[in-house]
DRENSEZA-288257 format. One record per residue (C-alpha): y, x, z; residue in three letters. Coordinates in steps of 0.25 Angstrom, whole numbers, plus 2048, in hexadecimal, padded with zeros to 3 digits. Layout:
BEGIN
YXZALA/...
//
This chain:
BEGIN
458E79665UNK/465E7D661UNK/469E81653UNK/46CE8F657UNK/460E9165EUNK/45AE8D651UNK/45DE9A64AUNK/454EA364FUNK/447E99650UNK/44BE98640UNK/44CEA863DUNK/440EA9645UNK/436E9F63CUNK/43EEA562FUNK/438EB3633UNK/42AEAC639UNK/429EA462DUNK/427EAD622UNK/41BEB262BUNK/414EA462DUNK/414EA161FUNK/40EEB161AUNK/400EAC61EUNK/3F4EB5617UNK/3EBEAA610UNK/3DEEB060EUNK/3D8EA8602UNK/3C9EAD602UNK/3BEEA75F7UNK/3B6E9E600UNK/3A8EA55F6UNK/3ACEB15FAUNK/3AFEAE609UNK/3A1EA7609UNK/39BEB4603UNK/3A3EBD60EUNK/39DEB4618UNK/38FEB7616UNK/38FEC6617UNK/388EC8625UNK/386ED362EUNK/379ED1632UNK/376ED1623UNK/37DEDE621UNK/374EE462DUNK/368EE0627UNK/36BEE761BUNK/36EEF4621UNK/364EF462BUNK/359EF261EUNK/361EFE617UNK/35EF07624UNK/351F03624UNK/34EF0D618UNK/350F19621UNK/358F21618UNK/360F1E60BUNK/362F2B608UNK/362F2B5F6UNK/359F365F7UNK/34DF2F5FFUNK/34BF275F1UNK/33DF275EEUNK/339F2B5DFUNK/334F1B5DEUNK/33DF145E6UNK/338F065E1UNK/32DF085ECUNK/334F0A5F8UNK/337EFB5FDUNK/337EFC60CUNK/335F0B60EUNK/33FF18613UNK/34BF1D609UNK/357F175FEUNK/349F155F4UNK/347F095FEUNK/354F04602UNK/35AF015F5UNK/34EEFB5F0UNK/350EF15FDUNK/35EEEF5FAUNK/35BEEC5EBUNK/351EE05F1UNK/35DEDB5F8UNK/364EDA5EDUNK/359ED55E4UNK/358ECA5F1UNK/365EC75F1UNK/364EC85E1UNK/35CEB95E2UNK/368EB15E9UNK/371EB45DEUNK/36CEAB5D2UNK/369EB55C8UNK/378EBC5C8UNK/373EC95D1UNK/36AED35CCUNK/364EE15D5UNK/360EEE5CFUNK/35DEFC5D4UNK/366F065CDUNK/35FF125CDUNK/35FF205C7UNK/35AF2E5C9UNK/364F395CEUNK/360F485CBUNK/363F525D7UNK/374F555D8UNK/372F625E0UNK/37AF595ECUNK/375F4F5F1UNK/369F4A5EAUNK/35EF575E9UNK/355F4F5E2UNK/353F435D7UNK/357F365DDUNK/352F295DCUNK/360F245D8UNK/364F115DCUNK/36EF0A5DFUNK/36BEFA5E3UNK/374EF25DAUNK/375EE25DBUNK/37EEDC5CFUNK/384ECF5D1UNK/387EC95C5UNK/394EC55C1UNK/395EB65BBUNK/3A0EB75B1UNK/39BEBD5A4UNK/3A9EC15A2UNK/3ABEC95B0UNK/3A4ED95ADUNK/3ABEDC5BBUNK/3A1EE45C3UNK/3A4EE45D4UNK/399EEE5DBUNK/397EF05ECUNK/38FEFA5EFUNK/38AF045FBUNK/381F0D5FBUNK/373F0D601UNK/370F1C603UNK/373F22610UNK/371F31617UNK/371F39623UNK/378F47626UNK/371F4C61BUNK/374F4660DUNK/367F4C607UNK/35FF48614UNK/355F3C60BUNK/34CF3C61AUNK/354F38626UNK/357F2A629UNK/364F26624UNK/368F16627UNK/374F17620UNK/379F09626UNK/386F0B625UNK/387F1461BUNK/385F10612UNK/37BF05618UNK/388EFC61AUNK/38CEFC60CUNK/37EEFA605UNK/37DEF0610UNK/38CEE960BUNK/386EEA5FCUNK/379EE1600UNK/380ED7608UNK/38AED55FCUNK/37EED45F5UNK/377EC95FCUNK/385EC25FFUNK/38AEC15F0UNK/37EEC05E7UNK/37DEB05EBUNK/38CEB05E3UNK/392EB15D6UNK/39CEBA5D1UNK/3A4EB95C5UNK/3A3EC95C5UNK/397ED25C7UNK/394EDA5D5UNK/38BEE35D8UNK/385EE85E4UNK/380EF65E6UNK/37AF005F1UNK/37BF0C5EBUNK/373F195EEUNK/376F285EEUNK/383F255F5UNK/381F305FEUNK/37CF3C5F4UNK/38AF3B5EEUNK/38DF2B5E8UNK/381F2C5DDUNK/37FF1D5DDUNK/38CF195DBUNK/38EF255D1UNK/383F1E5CAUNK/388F115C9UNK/397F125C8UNK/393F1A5BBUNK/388F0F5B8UNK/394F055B8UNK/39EF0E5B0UNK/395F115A5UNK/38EF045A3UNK/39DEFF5A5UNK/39DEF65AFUNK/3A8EEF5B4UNK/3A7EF35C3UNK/3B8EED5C8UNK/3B4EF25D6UNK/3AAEF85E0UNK/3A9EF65EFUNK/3A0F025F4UNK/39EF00604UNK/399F0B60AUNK/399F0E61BUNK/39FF0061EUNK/399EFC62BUNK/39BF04637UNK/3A7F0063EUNK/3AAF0D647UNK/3ADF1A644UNK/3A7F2864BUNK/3B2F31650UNK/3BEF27652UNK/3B4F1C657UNK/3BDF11651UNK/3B4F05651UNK/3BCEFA646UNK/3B4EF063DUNK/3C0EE9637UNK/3C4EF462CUNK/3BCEF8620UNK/3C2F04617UNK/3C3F02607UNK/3C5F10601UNK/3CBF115F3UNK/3D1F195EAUNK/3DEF195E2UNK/3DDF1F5D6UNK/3CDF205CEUNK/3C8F2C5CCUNK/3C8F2B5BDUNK/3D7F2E5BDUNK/3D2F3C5BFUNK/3CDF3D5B0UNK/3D9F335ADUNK/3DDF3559EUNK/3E3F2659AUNK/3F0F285A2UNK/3EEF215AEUNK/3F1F2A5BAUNK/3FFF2A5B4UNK/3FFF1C5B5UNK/3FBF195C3UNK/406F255C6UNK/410F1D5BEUNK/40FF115C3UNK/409F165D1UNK/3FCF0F5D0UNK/3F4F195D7UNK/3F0F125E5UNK/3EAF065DBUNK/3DFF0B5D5UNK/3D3F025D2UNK/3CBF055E2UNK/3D9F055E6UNK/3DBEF65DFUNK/3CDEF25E5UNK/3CFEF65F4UNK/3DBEEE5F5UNK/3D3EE25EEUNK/3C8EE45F9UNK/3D1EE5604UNK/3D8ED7601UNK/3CDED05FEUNK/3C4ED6609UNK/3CFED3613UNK/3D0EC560DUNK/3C1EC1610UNK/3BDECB61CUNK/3C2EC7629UNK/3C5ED3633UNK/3C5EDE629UNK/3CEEE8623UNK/3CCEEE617UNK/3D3EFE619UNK/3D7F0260AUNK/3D5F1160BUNK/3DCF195FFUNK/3D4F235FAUNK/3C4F235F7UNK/3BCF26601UNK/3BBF2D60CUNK/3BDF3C610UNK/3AFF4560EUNK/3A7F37609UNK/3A5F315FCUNK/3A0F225F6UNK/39BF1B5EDUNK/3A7F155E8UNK/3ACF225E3UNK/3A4F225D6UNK/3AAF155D1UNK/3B9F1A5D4UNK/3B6F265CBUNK/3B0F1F5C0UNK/3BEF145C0UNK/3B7F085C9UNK/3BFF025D5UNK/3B7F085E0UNK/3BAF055F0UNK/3B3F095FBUNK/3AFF00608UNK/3AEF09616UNK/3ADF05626UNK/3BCF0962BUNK/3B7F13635UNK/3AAF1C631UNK/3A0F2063CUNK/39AF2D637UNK/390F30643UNK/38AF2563AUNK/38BF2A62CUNK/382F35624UNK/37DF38631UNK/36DF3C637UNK/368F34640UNK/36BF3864FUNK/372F3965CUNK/37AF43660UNK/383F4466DUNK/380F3466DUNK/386F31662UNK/37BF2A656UNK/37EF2E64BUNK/376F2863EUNK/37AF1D634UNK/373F1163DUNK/376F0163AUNK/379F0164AUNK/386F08647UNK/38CEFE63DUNK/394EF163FUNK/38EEE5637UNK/39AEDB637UNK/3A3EE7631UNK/398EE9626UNK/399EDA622UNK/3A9ED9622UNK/3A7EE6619UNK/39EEDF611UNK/3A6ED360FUNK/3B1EDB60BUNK/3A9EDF601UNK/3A5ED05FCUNK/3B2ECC5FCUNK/3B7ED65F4UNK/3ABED55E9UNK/3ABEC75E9UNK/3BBEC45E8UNK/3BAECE5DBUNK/3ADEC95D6UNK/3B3EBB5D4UNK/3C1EBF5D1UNK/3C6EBF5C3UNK/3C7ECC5B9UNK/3D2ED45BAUNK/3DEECE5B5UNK/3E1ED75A8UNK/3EDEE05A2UNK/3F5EDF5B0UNK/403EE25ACUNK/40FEE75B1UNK/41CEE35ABUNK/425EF15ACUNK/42CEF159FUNK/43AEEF5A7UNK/441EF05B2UNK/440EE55BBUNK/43EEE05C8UNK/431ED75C7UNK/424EDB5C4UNK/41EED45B7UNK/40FED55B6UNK/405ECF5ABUNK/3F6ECE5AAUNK/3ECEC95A2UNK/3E0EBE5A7UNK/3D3EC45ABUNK/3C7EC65A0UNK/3BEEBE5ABUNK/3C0EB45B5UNK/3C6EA75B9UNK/3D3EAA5BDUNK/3DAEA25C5UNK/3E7EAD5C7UNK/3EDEBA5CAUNK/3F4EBF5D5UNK/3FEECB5D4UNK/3FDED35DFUNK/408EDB5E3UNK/40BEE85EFUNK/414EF35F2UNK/411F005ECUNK/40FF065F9UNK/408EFA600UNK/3F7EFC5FFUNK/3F3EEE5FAUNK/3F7EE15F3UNK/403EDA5FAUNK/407ECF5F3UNK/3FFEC55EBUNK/404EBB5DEUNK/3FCEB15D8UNK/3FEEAC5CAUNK/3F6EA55BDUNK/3FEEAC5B5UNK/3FBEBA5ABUNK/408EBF5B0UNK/411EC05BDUNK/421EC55C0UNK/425EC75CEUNK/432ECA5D5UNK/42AED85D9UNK/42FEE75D5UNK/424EED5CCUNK/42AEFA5D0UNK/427EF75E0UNK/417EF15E0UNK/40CEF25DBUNK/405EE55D2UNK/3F7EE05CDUNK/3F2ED45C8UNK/3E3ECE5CDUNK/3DDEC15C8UNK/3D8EB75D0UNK/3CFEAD5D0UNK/3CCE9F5D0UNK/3C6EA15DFUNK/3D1EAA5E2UNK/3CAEB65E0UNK/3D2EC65DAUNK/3CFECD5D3UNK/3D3EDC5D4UNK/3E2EDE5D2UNK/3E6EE55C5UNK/3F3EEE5C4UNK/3FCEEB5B9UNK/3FFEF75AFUNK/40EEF85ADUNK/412EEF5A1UNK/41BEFC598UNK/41DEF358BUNK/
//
């Protein structure tokens, strides 16, 4: 080859080359892989097709003594069949798990409850093996289900997918994780009164805030395992949507000064739920093959409400798991058929293997936090002159072996993380403008694993 014709072959590998060395290495915990690995489909189905087996799980159909009703019609015997599964599941975990019926008795609202109800919520608390680590992770569903009629306690109501597949999600985490230790606590929870306007998750995000837990985050999955959706009759079960807020709803009673701070320094699309579905969505996506996590920016849906809702306006991190495309000819919906089209909230109608990839985004996601660090504390940013780089500081977790941190860097405009920098030190300068991105600071891990990334506050001394 002659030296001319050299030329363009070389300006051809300097443009081909950058590309060939940009490779996206996934490095995923070999525990946490293993975990992922055993979720099943067939398991997932079993669990739902015992939750439809009550008939109905409308709150309401609660029996005054609802310790009696093993086996037999209503929500009285369902939760007292998923609180022997975690009891089950209870006995593989070496002492660390512990299963308990939350219970309490509501009084008539003059909405949606017309008479006193027998109030529980199915909680299963893996305990964390750090004394030092108070952090608190919680999955949840919620176990009630309805027909057309939200007071109608009678009609059957199987409620597999709604909110079968997220109770369902909850046992199989269950089952999966309590043969495993966490530094940090998780608790599983199928919550009731979901449907008569969030009562169980009114309950126990108030439990956690009076008894002062510290709950980091909490993955609620509700309707997440259908794979079509009525009136465009798209048919897709490689999406998952995560709703999240950006700013907490207790801003609105904000007297400390911080609204004017996230307008300040423009911080309002990094609220806490904000912070943790961009934390979901890489680590998701780093253990779950064929799988896109859809960050959707506001808190739920048009006309519908869930149960991460309470935690957001009581200051938790709070994020919502939902199937990409809703059927509604098989949500709150009587049992018939009309102009040959079923309608009716039926197991046959779901999509098993998109149920377990959206349960596995929830393991990887629990476990990843679970044995990750603290929080690296007092995240700083330098801004006390002008300059071109970005100085930030931070202060070492209270708890956990760190191995690192990384400072993660992105655009102001762009959705998530874009770059990552990895350092042992308490302190970091990089050739960045800290007027043109965003920073934070997570800690990481002997095995590799992040904890949540903290902003910095603006250094001003």
């Amino acid at each position: 080859m002659q030296p001319k014709a050299l030329l363009p072959f070389f300006l051809a590998f300097l443009l081909v080359s950058p590309l060939l060395n940009a490779q996206t290495i996934l490095n995923r915990d070999p525990q946490i892989a293993d975990l992922i690995s055993q979720i099943s489909a067939d398991s997932l189905r079993a669990h739902i097709n015992g939750l439809v087996s009550f008939g109905t799980r409308h709150t309401l159909s609660v029996p005054a003594d609802a310790t009696t009703q093993v086996g037999k019609k209503g929500l009285g015997a369902a939760r007292q069949w998923i609180l022997g599964k975690f009891n089950q599941y209870a006995k593989q975990s070496g002492g660390r798990m512990t299963a308990t019926l939350d219970t309490w008795t509501l009084q008539p609202d003059g909405r949606r409850v017309d008479k006193p109800a027998n109030m529980g919520n199915v909680m299963a608390t893996l305990k964390g093996t750090d004394p030092n680590d108070t952090r608190v992770f919680i999955v949840q569903g919620h176990m009630d289900s309805r027909v057309t009629n939200v007071m109608n306690r009678e009609s059957d109501a199987p409620g597999a997918n709604d909110d079968g597949s997220g109770t369902a999600a909850v046992i199989e985490l269950c089952r999966v994780m309590s043969k495993s230790s966490f530094p940090a606590t998780v608790i599983f929870v199928t919550l009731t009164g979901e449907e008569q306007g969030l009562l169980g998750a009114e309950h126990l995000s108030e439990r956690a805030l009076k008894e002062k837990w510290n709950v980091e985050a909490v993955l609620n999955n509700d309707i997440m395992g259908s794979n079509n959706s009525s009136d465009t009759r798209i048919i897709d079960n490689t999406r998952l949507r995560v709703f999240s807020e950006g700013l907490p709803g207790v801003l609105l009673k904000d007297t400390t000064g911080r609204i004017g701070q996230i307008r300040q320094f423009g911080n309002e699309n990094d609220g806490k739920a904000r912070t943790l579905a961009r934390y979901l969505k890489e680590v998701g996506e780093r253990y779950v093959e064929n799988l896109e996590v859809v960050m959707v920016y506001r808190n739920d849906r048009y006309l519908r409400g869930g149960d991460h809702t309470p935690y957001v306006q009581r200051g938790f991190a709070a994020v919502r798991l939902t199937e990409m495309n809703e059927n509604y000819e098989h949500q709150h919906q009587d049992l018939r058929t009309e102009n040959g089209t079923e309608f009716g909230d039926y197991a046959k109608f779901m999509d098993f293997e998109y149920l377990r990839k959206n349960t596995a985004i929830n393991l990887a996601t629990l476990a990843n936090l679970a044995k990750a660090p603290i929080v690296p504390q007092k995240v700083t940013v330098d801004v006390r002159n002008l300059t071109n780089a970005t100085v930030l500081y931070w202060q070492a977790p209270t708890a956990g072996k760190v191995k690192g941190y990384y400072v993660l860097m992105r655009e102001t405009y762009w959705p998530f993380w874009q770059k990552k920098f990895f350092t042992t030190k308490l302190g970091m300068t990089l050739p960045y403008s800290k007027d043109n991105y965003y920073f934070a600071v997570q800690a990481v891990s002997e095995d590799g694993n992040e904890s949540l990334p903290v902003l910095p506050v603006p250094n001003l001394r």
